[in-house]
N, C-alpha and C positions, 0 to 999 in steps of 0.2 A: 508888302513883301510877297504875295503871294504863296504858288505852292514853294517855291525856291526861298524861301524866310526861313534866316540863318536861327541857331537858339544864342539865345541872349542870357549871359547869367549875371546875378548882384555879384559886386565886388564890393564887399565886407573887411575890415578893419580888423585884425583880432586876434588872436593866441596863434601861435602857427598851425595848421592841418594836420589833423590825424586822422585820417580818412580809409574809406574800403570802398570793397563790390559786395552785391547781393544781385541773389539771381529776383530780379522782377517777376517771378515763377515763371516766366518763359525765356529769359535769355538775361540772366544775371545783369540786369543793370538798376538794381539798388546796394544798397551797402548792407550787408550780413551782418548784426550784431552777436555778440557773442552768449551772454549769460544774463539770469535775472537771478538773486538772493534775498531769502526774505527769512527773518530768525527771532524766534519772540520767548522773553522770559516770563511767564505770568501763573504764577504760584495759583492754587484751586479753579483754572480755565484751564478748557483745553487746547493744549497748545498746536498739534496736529491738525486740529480743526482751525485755528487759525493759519496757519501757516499755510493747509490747502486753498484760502481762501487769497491771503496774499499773492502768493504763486498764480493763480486765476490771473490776479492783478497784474502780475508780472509774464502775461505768457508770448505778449509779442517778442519780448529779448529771447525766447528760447522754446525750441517747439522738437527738438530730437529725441528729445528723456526731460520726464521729471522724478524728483525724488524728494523725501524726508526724514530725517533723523530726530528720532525724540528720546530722551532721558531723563527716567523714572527716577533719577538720584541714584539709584545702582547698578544700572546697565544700559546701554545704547542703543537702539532698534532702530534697521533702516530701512527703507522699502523703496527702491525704484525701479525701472523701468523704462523702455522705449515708449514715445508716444506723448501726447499732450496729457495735462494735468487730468483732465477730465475722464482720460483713458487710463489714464496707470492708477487712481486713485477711487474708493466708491465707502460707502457710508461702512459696511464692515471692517475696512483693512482702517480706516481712522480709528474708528471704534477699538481696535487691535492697538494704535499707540498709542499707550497711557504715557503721562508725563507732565513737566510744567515745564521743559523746556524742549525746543525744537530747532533747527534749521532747514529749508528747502532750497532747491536748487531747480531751476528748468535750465536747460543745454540747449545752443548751437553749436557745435566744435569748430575752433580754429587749432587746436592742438590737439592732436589725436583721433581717433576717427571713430564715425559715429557708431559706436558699436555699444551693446550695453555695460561690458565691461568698463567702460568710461564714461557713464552715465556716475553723476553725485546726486548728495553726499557719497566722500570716501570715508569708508570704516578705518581706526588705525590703532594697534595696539600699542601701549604707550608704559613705563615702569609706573606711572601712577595712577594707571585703569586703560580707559580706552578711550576716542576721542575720535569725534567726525568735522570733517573740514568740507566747504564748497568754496568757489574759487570760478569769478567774473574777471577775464582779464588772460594776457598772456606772456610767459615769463622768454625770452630772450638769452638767460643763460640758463633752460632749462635741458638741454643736451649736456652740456659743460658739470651741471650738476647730478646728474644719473651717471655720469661717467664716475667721476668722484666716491660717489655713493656706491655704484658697484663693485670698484676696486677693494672697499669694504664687505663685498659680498652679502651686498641687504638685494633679496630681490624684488624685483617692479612683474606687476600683472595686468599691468595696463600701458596705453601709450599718451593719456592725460600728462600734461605738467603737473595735476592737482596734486597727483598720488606720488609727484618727486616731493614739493612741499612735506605734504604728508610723511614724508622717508627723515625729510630736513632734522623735521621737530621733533620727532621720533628718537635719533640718533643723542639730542641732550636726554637721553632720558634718568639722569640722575638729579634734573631737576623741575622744578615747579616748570605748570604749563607758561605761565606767563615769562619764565627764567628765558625757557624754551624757547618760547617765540621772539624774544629779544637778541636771541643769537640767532635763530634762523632767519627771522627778514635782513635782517644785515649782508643775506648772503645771496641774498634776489634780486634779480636784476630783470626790468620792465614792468608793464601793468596787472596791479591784482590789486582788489576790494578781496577778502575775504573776511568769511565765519566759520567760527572753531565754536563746537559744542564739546565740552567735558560733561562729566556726572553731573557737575551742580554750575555751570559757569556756561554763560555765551557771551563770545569772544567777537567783535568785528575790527579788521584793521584795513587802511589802505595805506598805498601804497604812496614815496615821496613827493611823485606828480599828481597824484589826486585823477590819474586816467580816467578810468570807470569811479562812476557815485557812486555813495553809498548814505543813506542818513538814518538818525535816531529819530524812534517815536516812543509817544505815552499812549500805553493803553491803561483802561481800570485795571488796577492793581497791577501793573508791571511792564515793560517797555519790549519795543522791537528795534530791529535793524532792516532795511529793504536799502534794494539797490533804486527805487522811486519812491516817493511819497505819494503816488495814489496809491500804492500796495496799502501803506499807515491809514489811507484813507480809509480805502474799503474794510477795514477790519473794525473801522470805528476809533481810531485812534487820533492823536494830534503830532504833526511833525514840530519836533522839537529844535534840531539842526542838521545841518551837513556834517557826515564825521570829515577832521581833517585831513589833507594831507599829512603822511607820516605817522599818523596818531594810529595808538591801539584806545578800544572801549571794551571795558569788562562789565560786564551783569551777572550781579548776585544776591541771594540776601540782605546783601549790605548795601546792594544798591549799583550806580553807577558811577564808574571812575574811568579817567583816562590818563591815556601816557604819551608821551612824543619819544616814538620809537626810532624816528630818523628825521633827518635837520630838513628840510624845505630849500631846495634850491630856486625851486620855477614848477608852479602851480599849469600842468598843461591837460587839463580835464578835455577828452577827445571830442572836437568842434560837432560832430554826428551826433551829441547827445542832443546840441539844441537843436541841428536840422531835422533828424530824421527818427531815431534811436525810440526815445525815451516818448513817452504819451503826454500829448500836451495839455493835459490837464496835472501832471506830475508840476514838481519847483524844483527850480536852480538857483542859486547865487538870489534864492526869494525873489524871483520873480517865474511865474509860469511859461510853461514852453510855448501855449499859445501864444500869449502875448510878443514872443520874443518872434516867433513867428511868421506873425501878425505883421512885426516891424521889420521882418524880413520883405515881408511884400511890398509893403509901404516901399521904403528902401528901393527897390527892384523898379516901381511904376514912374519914381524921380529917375532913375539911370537909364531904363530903358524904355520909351513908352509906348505903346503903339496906337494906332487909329484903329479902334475894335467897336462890335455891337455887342459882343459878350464875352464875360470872361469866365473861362472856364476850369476847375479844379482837375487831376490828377485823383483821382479818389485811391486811398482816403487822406492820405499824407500831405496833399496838396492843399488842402482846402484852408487853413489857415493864412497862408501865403497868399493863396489865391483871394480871400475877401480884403486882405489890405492891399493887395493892388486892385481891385475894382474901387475900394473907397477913398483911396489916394489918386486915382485916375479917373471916378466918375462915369465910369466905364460900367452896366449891368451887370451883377455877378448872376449867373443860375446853372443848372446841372448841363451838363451835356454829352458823357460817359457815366455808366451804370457800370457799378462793380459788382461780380457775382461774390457773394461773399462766403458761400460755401467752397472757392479753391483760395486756399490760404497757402501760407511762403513756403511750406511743401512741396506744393504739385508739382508731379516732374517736368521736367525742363525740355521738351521736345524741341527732336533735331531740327538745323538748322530749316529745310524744307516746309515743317511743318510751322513754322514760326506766329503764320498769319496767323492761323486755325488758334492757335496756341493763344494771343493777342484778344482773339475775337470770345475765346473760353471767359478772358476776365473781363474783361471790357466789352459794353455794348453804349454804341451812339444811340443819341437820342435825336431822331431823324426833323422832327417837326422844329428841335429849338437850332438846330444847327443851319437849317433848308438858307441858303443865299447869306448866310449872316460871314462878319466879318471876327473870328473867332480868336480870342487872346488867350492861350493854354500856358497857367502857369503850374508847375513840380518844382518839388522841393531840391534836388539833386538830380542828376544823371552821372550814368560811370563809364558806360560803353557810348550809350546813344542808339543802340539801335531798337530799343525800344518804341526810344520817343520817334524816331522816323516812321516806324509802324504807325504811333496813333495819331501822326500827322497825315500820314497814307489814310488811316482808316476817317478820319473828320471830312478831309475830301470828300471820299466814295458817300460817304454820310450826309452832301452838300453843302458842305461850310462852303464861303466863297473865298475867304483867304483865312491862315491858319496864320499864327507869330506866336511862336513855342518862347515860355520866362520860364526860366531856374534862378531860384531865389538863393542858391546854395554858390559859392564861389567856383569854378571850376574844379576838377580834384585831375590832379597832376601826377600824383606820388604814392606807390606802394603804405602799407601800414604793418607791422609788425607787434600788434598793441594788443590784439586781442579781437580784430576783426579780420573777417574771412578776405584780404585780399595783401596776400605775400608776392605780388608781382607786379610792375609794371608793363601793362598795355597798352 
């Protein structure tokens, strides 16, 4: 196909698309996820200290704010901030939250703008103390509900959906939290995984499509909730299960209990967790993201195949994809773009003019393996495309001698209104 070699992507079998954009840090062509949640009960540990460590875990789903709430049993303490975990958090301000239980939250905003005001946990005062909520996901009748709400003259200080929730549960408040939140989900409409922390209770529920993950772990002496199971990992824990569709989970003293808070119509957990989202060392549906992958690529080398001397990954998201299609095709896998890995999904987005420069910032060829070879670039997704035109431009200039761009991810055709950054179609 040479340099005019069209992109070829796997046509995949499977739940309908719920798909986005994200900017590739130079020109939005990956998908923006939304939130990462991570929440542990664990009586005489510190649970801050774990929580900072899950949230580590969890900081590719969210890099705008991170935050924590912990409770001593008699009051709530929240600490967030603009910025990655690593920035908003340091061995004094943990030291500062005592507690056995906790919730975190890292942010990308698809609802609400990035501002710190909308940075979670949201604090919320409640008739039966106080209570902090985070919130992976995004609500759809969340205008329709702050209207409602204000007509009752409850006011909002933010432009999160999290902090409408937060108003939701609030408004029962003559009764138990758990009462609470059985009238309030009933009255939600779209994607949310959330965690509710009270005095003595952590709360996790999703939502009736099961959008955004969320699963149970064990840790010694008392359990967590993450929106992946490398967060459980990293903490030293064991993943227990997936919470389900519809279902709420409560931790407390007494232990673990759940409820089916709403009936299950059609399980549509968003396709982007296995392509792109979630760390492929995380599980789904028990089996690892790599491996599914893995079988994406596979997959992709039987559909589409090409006549290559090497195949080349996408870094870093690619490279699963990309070794099952050299080992289902036979075809050499090895490196042939370097990624700087000090500019992360951050860095601003230069104009269009600058694009190359922009490109050349992340990405650097590797000139000696690329010199005359006949190059097979496989990526996980594309949304624009004009990305991958750049690193098909840049492989060239680098001496490939013909390029044949795979995307292992089916075409994305259609807006998402789910709780990733891409509300429009382009």
């Amino acid at each position: 196909m040479g340099r005019h070699s069209g992109i070829h992507h796997a046509h995949l079998s499977g739940p309908d698309l719920v798909v986005a954009e994200q900017a590739f840090s130079t020109c939005r062509d990956k998908p923006r996820e939304s939130c990462g949640l991570f929440g542990v009960y664990a009586p005489d540990r510190r649970a801050a200290e774990l929580t900072y460590f899950g949230l580590y875990a969890l900081q590719h789903r969210g890099q705008e704010s991170a935050g924590i709430a912990v409770s001593n049993s008699s009051e709530i303490m929240v600490v967030k901030d603009m910025g990655l975990v690593s920035q908003v958090f340091n061995e004094n301000i943990l030291l500062s939250l005592q507690g056995d239980l906790a919730i975190g939250h890292v942010r990308y905003s698809t609802t609400g703008s990035s501002l710190w005001q909308n940075a979670q946990p949201v604090l919320k005062k409640f008739a039966q103390g106080s209570f902090a909520i985070a919130h992976n996901g995004n609500l759809v009748n969340a205008r329709q509900l702050k209207e409602e709400l204000s007509r009752d003259h409850i006011p909002f200080v933010t432009s999160s959906d999290t902090e409408v929730i937060a108003c939701l549960i609030a408004t029962y408040s003559d009764q138990t939290m758990e009462s609470s939140l059985n009238h309030a989900i009933a009255r939600l409409a779209g994607a949310y995984s959330l965690l509710i922390l009270t005095e003595d209770k952590l709360i996790g529920i999703r939502d009736a499509n099961g959008f955004r993950p969320l699963c149970l772990g064990e840790v010694e002496n008392g359990y967590v909730l993450a929106s992946e199971s490398c967060a459980i990992d990293v903490v030293g824990g064991r993943l227990v299960r997936e919470i389900e569709p519809g279902e709420m989970i409560v931790i407390d003293k007494d232990g673990v209990r759940s409820q089916m808070l709403l009936s299950v119509q059609r399980k549509a957990l968003c396709i982007f967790e296995f392509i792109y989202f979630a760390r492929p060392d995380s599980i789904i549906y028990d089996r690892s993201l790599y491996s599914i992958r893995h079988r994406m690529g596979t997959i992709l080398a039987e559909e589409s195949p090409a006549e290559g001397d090497l195949v080349v990954p996408i870094p870093e998201s690619g490279f699963p994809a990309a070794i099952g299609y050299a080992q289902a095709s036979g075809i050499p896998f090895g490196l042939g773009l370097i990624k700087n890995k000090y500019i992360g999904r951050t860095f601003i987005q230069p104009s269009h003019a600058a694009r190359k420069i922009g490109i050349a910032l992340k990405l650097n060829p590797l000139r000696d393996s690329l010199k005359d070879k006949r190059v097979v670039v496989v990526d996980d997704s594309i949304v624009r495309g004009n990305t991958s035109q750049s690193i098909i431009q840049l492989l060239h200039e680098a001496g490939a001698r013909e390029v044949h761009m795979r995307v292992s991810s089916p075409p994305i055709r259609y807006p998402c209104f789910f709780g990733i950054d891409m509300a429009e179609r382009e």
